[in-house]
GUVEXLO-946063 format. One line per 8 residues: number of its first residue (from 1); their letters; for each residue z, y, x of C-alpha. Coordinates in steps of 0.5 Angstrom, whole numbers, plus 2048, in hexadecimal, padded with zeros to 3 digits. Layout:
REM GUVEXLO-946063
NUM> a> Z:Y:X  ...
END
This chain:
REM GUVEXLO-946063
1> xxxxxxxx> 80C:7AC:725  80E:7B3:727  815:7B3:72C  81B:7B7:72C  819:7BD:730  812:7BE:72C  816:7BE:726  81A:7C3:728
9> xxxxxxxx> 815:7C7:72B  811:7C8:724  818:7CA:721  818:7D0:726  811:7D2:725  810:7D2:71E  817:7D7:71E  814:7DB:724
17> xxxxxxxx> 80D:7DB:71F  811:7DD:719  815:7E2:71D  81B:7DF:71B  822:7E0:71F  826:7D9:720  82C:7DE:71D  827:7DE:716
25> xxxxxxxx> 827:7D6:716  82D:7D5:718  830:7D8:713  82C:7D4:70D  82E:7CE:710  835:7D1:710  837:7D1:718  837:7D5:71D
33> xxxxxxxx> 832:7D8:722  835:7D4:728  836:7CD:725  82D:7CF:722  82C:7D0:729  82F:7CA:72B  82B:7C6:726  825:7C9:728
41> xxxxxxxx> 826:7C7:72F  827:7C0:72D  82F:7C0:72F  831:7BF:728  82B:7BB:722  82A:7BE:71D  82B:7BA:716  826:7B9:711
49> xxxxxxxx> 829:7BD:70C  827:7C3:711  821:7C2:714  820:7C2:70C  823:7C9:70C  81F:7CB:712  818:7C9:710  81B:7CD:708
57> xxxxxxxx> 81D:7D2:70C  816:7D3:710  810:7D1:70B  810:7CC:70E  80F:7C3:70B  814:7BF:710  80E:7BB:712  80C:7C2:717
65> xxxxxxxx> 811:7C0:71B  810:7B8:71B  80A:7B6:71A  805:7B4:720  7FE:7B7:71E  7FE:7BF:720  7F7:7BF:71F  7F3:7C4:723
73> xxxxxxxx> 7F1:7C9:71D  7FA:7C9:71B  7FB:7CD:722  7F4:7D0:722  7F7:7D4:71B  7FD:7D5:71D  7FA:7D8:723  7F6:7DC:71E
81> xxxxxxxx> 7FC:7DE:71A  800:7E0:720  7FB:7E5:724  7FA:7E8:71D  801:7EA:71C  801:7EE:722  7FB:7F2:71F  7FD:7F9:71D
89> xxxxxxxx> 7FB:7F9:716  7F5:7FD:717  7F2:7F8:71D  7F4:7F3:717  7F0:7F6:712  7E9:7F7:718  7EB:7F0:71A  7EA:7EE:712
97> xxxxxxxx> 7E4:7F2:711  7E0:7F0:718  7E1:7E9:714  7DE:7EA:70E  7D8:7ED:712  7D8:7E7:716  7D8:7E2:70F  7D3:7E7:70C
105> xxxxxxxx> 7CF:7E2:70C  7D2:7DC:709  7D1:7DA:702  7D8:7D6:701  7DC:7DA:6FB  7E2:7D7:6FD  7E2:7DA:704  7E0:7E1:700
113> xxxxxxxx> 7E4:7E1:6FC  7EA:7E0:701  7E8:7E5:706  7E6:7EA:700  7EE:7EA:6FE  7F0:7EB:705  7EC:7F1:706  7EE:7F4:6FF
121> xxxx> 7F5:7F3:701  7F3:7F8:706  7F0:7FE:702  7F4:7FD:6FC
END
């Protein structure tokens, strides 16, 4: 079971992730910033009805916040996610074609196709 203080961490990482400000969520809980802050801190809980809100608001299931199993492969593609938003548009799209020359060889369609959609997003 995750504490208090764990919780509330991924709340402020997944809105610094999604490069959102507390003033945003506050607002689609219907609150001021001072008082999200306070709620992010922990000074203040936060209801059901909103920790609802917040994981609607930030793409997110409510089990992100609560649930105990962050496998490996979650913080590998959030890390992944996070480098590739810093990338320029063009060190994204040498990023995604250094890629596919790597997969060349690989034979499953899926993987291909997939990748195939992500350059073409590019050249198109």
């Amino acid at each position: 079971m995750l504490s208090k203080k764990e919780i509330l961490k991924r709340l402020k990482v997944l809105r610094e992730e999604k490069r959102l400000r507390q003033g945003h969520l506050a607002r689609r809980l219907r609150i001021d910033r001072s008082t999200f802050a306070k709620k992010e801190n922990g000074i203040i809980p936060i209801t059901t009805d909103e920790w609802l809100k917040l994981a609607r608001a930030m793409g997110e299931e409510m089990e992100y916040f609560f649930s105990a199993a962050s496998s490996n492969t979650e913080i590998r593609e959030r890390l992944l996610l996070k480098f590739y938003r810093s990338l320029n548009h063009t060190e994204q799209r040498d990023l995604l074609g250094t890629i596919r020359l790597i997969l060349k060889g690989m034979r499953r369609k899926r993987v291909h196709d997939t990748l195939n959609r992500l350059v073409g997003l590019y050249n198109g």
